[in-house]
VEXDREN-2710 file (C-alpha; in Angstrom, 1 decimal):
% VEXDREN-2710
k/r/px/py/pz
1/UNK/-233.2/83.1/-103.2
2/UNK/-230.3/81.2/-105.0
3/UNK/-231.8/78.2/-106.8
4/UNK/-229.0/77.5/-108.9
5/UNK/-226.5/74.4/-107.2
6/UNK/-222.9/74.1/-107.4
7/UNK/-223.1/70.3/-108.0
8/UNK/-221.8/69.2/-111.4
9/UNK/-223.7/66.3/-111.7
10/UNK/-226.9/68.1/-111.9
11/UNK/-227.6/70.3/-115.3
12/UNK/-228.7/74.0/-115.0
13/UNK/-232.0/74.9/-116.4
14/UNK/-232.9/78.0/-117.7
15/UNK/-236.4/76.8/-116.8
16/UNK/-237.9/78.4/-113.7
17/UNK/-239.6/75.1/-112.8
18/UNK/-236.7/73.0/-113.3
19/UNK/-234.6/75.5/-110.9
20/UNK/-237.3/75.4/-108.5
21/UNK/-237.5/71.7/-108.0
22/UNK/-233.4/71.4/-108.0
23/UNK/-233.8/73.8/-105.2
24/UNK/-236.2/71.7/-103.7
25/UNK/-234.9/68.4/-104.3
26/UNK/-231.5/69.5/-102.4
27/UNK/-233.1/69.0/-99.1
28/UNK/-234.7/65.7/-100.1
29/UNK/-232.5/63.3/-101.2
30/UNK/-233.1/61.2/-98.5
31/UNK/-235.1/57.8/-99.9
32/UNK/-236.9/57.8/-96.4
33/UNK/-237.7/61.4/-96.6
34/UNK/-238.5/61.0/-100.1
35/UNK/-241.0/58.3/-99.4
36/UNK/-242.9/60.5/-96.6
37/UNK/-243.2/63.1/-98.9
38/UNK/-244.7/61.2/-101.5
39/UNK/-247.4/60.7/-99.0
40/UNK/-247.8/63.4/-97.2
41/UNK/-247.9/66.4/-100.0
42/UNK/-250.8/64.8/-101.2
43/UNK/-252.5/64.0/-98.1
44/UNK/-251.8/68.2/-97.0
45/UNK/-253.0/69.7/-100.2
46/UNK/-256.2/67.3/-99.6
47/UNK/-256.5/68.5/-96.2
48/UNK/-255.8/72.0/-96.9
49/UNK/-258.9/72.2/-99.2
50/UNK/-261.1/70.0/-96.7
51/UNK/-260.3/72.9/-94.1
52/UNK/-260.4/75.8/-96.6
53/UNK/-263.8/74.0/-97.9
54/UNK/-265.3/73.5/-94.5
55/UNK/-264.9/77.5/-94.2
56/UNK/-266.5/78.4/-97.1
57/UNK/-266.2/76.3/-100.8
58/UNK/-265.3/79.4/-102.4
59/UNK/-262.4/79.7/-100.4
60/UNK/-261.3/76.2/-101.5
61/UNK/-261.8/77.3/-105.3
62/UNK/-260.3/80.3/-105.0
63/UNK/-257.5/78.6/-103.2
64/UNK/-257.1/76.2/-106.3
65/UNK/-257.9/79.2/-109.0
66/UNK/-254.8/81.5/-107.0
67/UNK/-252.0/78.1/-107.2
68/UNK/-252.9/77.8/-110.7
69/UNK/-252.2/81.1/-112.0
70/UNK/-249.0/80.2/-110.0
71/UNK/-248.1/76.9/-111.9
72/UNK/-249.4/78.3/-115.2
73/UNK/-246.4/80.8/-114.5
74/UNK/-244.3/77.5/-114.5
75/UNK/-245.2/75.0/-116.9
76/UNK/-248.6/74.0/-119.0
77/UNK/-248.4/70.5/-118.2
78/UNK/-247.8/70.9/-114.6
79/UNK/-250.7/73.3/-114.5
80/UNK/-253.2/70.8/-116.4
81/UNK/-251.8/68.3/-114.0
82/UNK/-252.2/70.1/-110.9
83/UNK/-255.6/71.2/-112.3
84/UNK/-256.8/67.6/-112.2
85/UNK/-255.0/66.8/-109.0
86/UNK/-257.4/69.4/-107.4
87/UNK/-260.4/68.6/-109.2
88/UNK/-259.9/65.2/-107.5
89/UNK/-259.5/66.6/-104.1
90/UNK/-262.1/68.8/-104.4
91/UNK/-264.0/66.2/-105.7
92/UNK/-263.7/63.8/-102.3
93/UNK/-263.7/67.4/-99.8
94/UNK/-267.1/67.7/-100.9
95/UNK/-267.6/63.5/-100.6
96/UNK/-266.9/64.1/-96.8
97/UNK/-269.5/66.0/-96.1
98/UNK/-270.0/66.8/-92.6
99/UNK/-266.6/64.8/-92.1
100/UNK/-264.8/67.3/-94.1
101/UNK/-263.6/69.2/-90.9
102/UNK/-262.5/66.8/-88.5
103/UNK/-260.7/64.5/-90.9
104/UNK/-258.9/67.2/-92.7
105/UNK/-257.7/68.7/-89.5
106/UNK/-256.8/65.2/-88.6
107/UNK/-254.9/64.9/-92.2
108/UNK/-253.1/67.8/-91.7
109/UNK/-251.8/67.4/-88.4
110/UNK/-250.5/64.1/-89.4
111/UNK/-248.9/64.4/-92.6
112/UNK/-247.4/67.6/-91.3
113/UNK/-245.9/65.5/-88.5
114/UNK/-244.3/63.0/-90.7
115/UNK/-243.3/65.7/-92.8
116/UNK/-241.2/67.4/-90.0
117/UNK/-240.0/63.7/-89.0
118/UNK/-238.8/63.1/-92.7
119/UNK/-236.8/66.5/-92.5
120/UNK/-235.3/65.5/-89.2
121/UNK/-234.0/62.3/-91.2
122/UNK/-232.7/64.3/-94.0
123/UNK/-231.1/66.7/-91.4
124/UNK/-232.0/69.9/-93.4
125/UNK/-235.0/72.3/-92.8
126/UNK/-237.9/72.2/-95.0
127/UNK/-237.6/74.4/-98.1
128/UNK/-240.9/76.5/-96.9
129/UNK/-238.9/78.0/-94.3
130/UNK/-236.8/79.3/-96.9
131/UNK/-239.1/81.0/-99.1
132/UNK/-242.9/80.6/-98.7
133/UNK/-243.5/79.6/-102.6
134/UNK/-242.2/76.1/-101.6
135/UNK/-245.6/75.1/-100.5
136/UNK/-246.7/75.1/-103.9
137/UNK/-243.3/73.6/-105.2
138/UNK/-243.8/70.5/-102.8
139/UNK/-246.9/69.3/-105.1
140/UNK/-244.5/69.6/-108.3
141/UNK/-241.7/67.7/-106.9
142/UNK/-244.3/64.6/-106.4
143/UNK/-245.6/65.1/-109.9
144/UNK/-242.4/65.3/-111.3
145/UNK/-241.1/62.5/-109.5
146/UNK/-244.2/60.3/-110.7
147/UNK/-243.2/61.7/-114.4
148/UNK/-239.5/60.1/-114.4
149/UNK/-240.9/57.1/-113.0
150/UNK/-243.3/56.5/-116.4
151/UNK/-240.6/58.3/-118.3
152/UNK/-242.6/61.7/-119.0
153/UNK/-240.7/64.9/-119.8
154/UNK/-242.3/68.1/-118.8
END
């Protein structure tokens, strides 16, 4: 995978994470698409641990333990933010109770839905499809896009 981008507007990182969300932002530029994203990563990585929860909660935890040896590979402060971000959903997975099934199934069909309809805007595939660590890019780009907005560096 080729993560580096020929534009000359945008500065190369030596930064693995920095590469990784260039690479990602390139096929959401779109403000629409952008928008729906900001939505709907949050709304799948709540749903995935409401499904992943309703299995079993271990698999849930061990679900969030596996992404942050990921993101700790990345960045500290993306990994303590990511960290929280999780506890959170955890948090309202185990608040649903018997719901916890139904309404993360329902989640996920429907932010994956207006995922796919964002991309269709954009007029590129999603970056998953591409290379599977992009799942766990996704969450980053929404963090780091709600960074620049307060004016945090990571």
């Amino acid at each position: 995978m080729d993560t580096s981008t020929s534009s000359a507007t945008e500065p190369l990182s030596e930064r693995r994470v920095d590469q990784l969300l260039i690479h990602y932002g390139l096929s959401h530029r779109n403000p629409v698409n952008e928008r729906i994203h900001m939505v709907a990563i949050p709304l799948i990585m709540l749903s995935l641990l409401g499904l992943l929860w309703s299995a079993h909660p271990w698999l849930a935890w061990g679900f969030v333990a596996a992404s942050m040896v990921y993101y700790a590979r990345l960045s500290l402060i993306f990994t303590l933010t990511m960290a929280v971000v999780s506890l959170i959903g955890l948090g309202l997975v185990s608040a649903m109770g018997n719901w916890a099934l139904p309404l993360s199934a329902a989640i996920f069909v429907a932010a994956w839905i207006g995922q796919f309809i964002g991309h269709k805007l954009e007029g590129k595939k999603p970056s998953f499809f591409e290379d599977i660590q992009y799942l766990w890019v996704g969450p980053l780009f929404v963090v780091s896009k709600l960074f620049q907005k307060v004016g945090a560096r990571w």
